[in-house]
Each structure stands twice: as C-alpha cells, then as structure tokens.
N, C-alpha and C positions, 0 to 999 in steps of 0.2 A: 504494500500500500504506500503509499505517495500521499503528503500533504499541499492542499489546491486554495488559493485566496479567492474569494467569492465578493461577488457584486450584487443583490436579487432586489427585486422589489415586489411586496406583497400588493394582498388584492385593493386595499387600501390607499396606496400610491408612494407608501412610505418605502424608503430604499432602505438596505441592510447588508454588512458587506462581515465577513468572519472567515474562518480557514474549516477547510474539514477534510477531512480523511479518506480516500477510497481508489482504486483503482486506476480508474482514467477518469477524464474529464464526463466524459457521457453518465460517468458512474453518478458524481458529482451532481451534473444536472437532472440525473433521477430523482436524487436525495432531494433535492430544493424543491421540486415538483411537486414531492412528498408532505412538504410542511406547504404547500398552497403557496411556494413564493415562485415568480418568473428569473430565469436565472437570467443577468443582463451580458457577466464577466466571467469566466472562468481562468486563473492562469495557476500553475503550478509554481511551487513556491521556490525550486530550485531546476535547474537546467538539467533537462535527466541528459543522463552519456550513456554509453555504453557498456554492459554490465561485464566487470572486470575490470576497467580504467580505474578503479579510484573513485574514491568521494565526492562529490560536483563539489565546484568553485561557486557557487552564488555570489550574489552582488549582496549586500547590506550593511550596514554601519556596524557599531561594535558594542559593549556595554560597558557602560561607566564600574566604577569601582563597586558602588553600594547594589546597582544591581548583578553587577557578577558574583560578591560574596551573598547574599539573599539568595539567588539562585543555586549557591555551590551546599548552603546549609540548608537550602529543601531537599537538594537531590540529594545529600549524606545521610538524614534523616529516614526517607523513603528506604533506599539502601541498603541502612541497618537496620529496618524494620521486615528485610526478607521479601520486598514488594520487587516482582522480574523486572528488569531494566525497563523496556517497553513502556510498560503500565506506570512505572516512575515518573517518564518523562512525559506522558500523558496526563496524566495527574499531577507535575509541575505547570505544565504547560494551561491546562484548564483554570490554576490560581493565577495566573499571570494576566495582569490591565493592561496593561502594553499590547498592541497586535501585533506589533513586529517583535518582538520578541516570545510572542507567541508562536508564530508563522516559524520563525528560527527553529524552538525547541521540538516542534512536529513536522518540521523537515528533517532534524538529527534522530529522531525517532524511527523515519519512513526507511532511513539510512542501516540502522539497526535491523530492522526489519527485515530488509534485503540479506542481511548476515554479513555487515562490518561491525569493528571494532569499536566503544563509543570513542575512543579517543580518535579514532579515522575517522567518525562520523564528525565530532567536532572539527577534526581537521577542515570541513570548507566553510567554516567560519573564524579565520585565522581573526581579523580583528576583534571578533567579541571574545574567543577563547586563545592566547597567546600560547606561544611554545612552551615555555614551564606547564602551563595548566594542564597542556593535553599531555607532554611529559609524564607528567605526575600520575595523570589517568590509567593511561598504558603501564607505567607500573605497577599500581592496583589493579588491575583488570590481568597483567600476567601475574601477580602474586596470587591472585584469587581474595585479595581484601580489599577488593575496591571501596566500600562502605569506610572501612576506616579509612582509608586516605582521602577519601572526600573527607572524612571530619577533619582529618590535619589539614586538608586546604584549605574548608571554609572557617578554622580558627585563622590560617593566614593572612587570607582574606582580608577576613575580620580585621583581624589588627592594621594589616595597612591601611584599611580604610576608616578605621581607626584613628591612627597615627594622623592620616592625610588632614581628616576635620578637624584634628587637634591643633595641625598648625594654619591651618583656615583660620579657625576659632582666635587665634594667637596674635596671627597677623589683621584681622578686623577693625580693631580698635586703632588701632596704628596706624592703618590705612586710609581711615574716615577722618584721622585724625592729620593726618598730611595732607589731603583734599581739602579739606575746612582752612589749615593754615595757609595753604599757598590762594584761597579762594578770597579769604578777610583779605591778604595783603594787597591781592591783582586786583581787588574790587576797590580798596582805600587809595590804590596807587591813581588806576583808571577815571576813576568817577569823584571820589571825594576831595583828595588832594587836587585835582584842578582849581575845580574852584576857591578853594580857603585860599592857594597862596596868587590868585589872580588880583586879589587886593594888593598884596604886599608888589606886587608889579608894578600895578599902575600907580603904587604912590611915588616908584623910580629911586628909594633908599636901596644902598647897597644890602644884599641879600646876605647873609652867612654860607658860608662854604657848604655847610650842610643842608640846607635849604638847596642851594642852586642842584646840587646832588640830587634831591628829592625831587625837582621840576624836570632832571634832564631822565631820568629814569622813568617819570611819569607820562612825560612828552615819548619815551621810546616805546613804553609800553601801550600806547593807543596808538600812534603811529603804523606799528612793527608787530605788535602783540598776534594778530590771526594769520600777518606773513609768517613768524615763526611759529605757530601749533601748525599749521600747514608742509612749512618745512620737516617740522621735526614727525609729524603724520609720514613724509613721504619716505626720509630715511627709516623707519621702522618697519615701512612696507618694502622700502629695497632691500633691508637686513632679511629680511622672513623669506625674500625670493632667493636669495644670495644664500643661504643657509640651506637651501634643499640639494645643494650641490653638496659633495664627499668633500673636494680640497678646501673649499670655504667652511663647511661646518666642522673639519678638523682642524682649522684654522684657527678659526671663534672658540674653539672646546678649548683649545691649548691655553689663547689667551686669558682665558677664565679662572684657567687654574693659577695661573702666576700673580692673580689680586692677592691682596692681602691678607683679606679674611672668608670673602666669598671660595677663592681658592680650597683651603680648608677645609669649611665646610661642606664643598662637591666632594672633593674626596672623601671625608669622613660618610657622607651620605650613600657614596656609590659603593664603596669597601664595607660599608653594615647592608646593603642591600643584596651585595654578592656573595654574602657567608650565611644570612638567613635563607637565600635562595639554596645553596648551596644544604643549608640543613631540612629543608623542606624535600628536597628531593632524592637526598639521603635516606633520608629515614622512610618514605616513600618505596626504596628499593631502589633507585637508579643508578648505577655503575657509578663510581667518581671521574670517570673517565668524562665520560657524558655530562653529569651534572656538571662540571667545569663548563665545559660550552654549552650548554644552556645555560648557567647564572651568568655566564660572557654578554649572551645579549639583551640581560634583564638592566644593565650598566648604559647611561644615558650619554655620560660623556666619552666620547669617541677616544680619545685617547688616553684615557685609561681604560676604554673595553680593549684596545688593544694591546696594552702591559699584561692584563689579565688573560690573552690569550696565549702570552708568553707561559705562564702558570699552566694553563689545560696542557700545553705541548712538551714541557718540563715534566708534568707526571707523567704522560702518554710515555716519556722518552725514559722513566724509572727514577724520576726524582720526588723523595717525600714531598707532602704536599704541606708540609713548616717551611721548609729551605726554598721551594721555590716560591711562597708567599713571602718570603721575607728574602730573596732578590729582587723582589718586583718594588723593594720598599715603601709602601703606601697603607700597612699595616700597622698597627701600635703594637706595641714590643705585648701589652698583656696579653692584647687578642693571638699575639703568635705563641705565647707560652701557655694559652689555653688548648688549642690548637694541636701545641705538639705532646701537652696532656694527652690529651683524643687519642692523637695516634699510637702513644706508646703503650696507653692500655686498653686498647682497642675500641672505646666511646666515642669515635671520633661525631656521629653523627650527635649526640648528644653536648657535646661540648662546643661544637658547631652553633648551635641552637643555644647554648648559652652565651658564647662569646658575643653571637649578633643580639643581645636580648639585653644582656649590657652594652654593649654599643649604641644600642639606639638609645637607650637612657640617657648614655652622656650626651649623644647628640641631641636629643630634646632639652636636655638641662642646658645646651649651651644656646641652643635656639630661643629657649624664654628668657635667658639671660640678655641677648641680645632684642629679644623683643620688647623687653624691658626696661634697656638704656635707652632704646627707638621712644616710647614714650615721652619722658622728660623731654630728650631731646628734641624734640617737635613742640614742646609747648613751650623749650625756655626760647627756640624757634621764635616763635608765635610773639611771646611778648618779648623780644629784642626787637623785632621787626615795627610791632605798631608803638616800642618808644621811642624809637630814632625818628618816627614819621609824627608821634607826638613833639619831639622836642626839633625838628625843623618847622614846624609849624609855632611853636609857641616862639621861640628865637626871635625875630624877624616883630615879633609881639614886644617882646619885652626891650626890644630897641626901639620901636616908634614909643614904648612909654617913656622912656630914659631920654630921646630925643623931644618929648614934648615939657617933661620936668624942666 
C-alpha cells in the first residue's frame, strides 16, 4: 500500500483534502466515493521507482527540533509497548496536526510495507530525518532493540532541544534589550535633537564641541540613516550568497574561529557536540569507526569538521581514539582524561556521555555568564548615550545663561 494526498469535495460544496492509504489511485477514488465525497485530486505522496532501486527521494521540507524529538518519543513509546512497526507509525501519524508531516510519516510507513528497512524508509527524507538519526535506527533495528534506542534518541533529542530554548530563552532579554537601546538613541538623534539644538543655531553663539558633535551625527543620521540599513541589508545578503560556496564558507569558518571569544566558544560548542554525538551512537551499537564520521558531519564549522576527520582516519588507521583527539588539539585536557578513562576500562561509550554532559555544562555556564555581562552592558549603553545627548543639549543652555548674567 502506498500513501495518496487527497482533494474531494462533498455533496455540500465544502472541499476536504487528507492523505489515505490504499493501493492505487483508482483504489483511492473508491474510498472517497465511499464517504459521498467527489474526488477533485488525487496525487501520491512520494514518486514511486522501481521496486528494488531504493527508497524514493521525495521532495519536502524537514522538521524543526521540537517536532523531531515529539515525534522520536511517540515512536519509542509505541515500540516498547510491543505495537508492529507498521501500526506504530500509523498511529503516530493519525496524532499528528501537521499534514505534511503526516503525508511524511504514511509515506515511511507505505515504505515498510513494501519490506524496507525503517531507517531506509526514513532515508528519503534526509532533511527531516538526518544521518545520525537514521544511523542510530539501523543500529536498533540490527540489534533487534530498536525501542530502546528510540528512547536514547528521543532523550537526545530532548535535550538539544532543550538546551536550544534555553539559550533562546537567555538571549531574549538581551536582544529586546539592544533593539530598545539602539531604537531610544536613533529616534533622540533623528527626530528630537533636531529640533532643541535648532534654537541654539539660530541664536549664532559659539556651540560647545560636544554639541557641534551631536548636530553633525544627527545631520548624518537623517541624511544617510536608510542609505546605510540598505547598505548594510545588501552586504548580509551578499555574505549569505557568498557563503553557499565550499572556498568562501571555509573561509568565513576559519575567520570565526581566530575572534577572541566567539572563536572559543564555536569550538567549545562543536567539540561537546561531536563527543555526545559520538556517545549516542555508541551506545546505540554503531562501530567507532562509523560513528566518527557521522559525529564528523553533525560539526557546523567547516574546518574543524575537517580536523575531526583527521581523528575518524587516525583510528581507521589503529590509533586510540585519546591520542588522536588530543592531536587534533581542540579538546580540554579533562575531556581527554575522561576519554582515555573509557578506553582503558572498556566504558568508553559511557564516559563518552559523561564527558559531553559536563561539557555542555560549562558551556552553558559560560554562555549565561556572558549573557549576563551582555545585560548591564547595554543598559550602562543606554544611559551613557542619552547623557552625552542630555549634556550637549543642556551646555549650549547654561552658556546663553552665563552670557545673559
């Protein structure tokens, strides 16, 4: 069976459009016929091939963080509750508001069906299910626990998406709070300061240095103000073209990493991201071989996924896997003596999973620490800015009084 997107409209005049299940199209328009609706559309939800090619390629978008892990802890759920794959995913798919994401899960279903794999089934939806994911699957499904390895995904899941809103949540305040500052100033500069110091003009006394400051800033910013967001709109749209290219976007990675602090914390970010990947798929069952190159392209910035593929090719080649994280140097010396814990008493996969467990710790402790200093800092911002524009304005005051004494 084959899942089909439907158009119909009843006798009514009300249209109605859902996915269903059945054979062929013909079958399809039985069914609809069935419930008194006229069928307008019928299209199948993926591009059938020919049986034995492989999994269809379908076209569709992919699923955000919070629906990928919701979905990963139904289908674990089901799973260890002894329900046939099949009927799992039909019974996800039924709880699902989303239509496309419904269409999705009863096309991987129709897949199944046919007698593939669910992780080949997921395979023709590379964007909504990523390589770790379907990884992960195929190792449960050849261990024969796939149920539990769903639970360990959709805890993973979980947590990044987790983690992800925590630092939403973090940088919010922050945010609203650097818009509001730059919004007071550009509106005091634009619109208010014109006027107050157009008095002190036309009276033709010499102006204070810091005044003349504040008129020629004011005069640039209404003059120049939407040539430059226009400007500065088109280089961020040249960056984002320019970036989809390999030389330019290893380009841009590299420079990123040589800041001062931003530097740091990509690395800190991408090195906890490549060792939880790493114990996730571990522990999973997957070769260390393997899991290397897949936590490789779980790694955002380009060149350090390429250091790290120095490490997959160093243990392929029989080097532990301590010695060749710690020539890659972008490890912290505990995570490597965690590490080489692992290996020498054979927990590696567990020590794995602790080492990235503290590491994200400290990098969230350093990120609210940093979101932290970001606060003040925009608000002693804030009122530096409107007392310099207070005391150019009042100056200019307290000299025409001093000149009329």
């Amino acid at each position: 069976m084959a899942a089909y997107e439907y158009l119909a409209m009843c006798s009514a005049g009300r249209k109605s459009s859902g996915v269903i299940e059945a054979d062929s199209e013909r079958q399809v328009r039985q069914l609809l016929r069935e419930r008194q609706l006229v069928p307008l559309k019928v299209t199948a939800t993926q591009r059938q091939r020919v049986r034995g090619e492989g999994p269809a390629r379908p076209s569709g978008g992919g699923l955000n963080s919070a629906e990928l892990a919701l979905l990963t802890r139904q289908l674990a759920t089901l799973v260890q509750a002894a329900l046939p794959l099949e009927e799992t995913l039909a019974a996800v798919a039924a709880q699902c508001e989303k239509q496309r994401i419904k269409s999705m899960l009863l096309a991987v279903r129709a897949r199944v069906l046919e007698g593939y794999s669910l992780a080949s089934a997921l395979g023709g939806y590379p964007k909504a299910f990523p390589q770790l994911y379907r990884a992960t699957v195929a190792a449960g499904e050849r261990s024969g626990h796939l149920g539990q390895v769903l639970l360990k995904l959709a805890d993973y899941t979980e947590a990044r998406q987790a983690a992800r809103q925590q630092i939403q949540l973090a940088m919010l305040y922050p945010s609203i709070l650097m818009v509001a500052a730059f919004s007071i100033v550009g509106f005091l500069l634009g619109f208010v300061v014109p006027d107050v110091v157009q008095v002190f003009i036309d009276s033709g006394q010499t102006l204070p240095l810091l005044t003349r400051g504040l008129i020629a800033s004011s005069a640039l910013l209404r003059d120049f103000g939407l040539p430059v967001l226009g400007l500065l709109g088109l280089l961020v749209f040249s960056l984002r073209v320019a970036l989809r290219q390999p030389r330019h976007r290893e380009r841009w990675h590299a420079t990123l990493l040589q800041l001062p602090l931003i530097g740091r914390l990509l690395r800190a970010s991408d090195c906890t991201r490549f060792v939880s990947t790493l114990a996730i798929l571990g522990r999973s069952g997957v070769p260390l071989v393997d899991a290397l190159e897949i936590a490789c392209e779980v790694v955002a910035n380009e060149q350090i996924r390429t250091g790290l593929k120095d490490i997959a090719r160093g243990v392929r080649e029989g080097v532990s896997l301590t010695r060749a994280l710690e020539l890659n140097g972008s490890f912290p010396p505990m995570m490597l003596y965690m590490i080489a814990s692992g290996e020498r008493s054979g927990e590696l996969d567990n020590m794995l999973e602790r080492a990235a467990r503290q590491q994200e710790e400290q990098l969230a402790n350093r990120i609210a620490l940093l979101v932290g200093l970001f606060e003040p800092a925009m608000l002693v911002f804030m009122g530096a800015s409107v007392l310099i524009i207070v005391l150019a304005i009042l100056m200019p005051i307290l000299s025409l009084n001093q000149l009329i004494t």
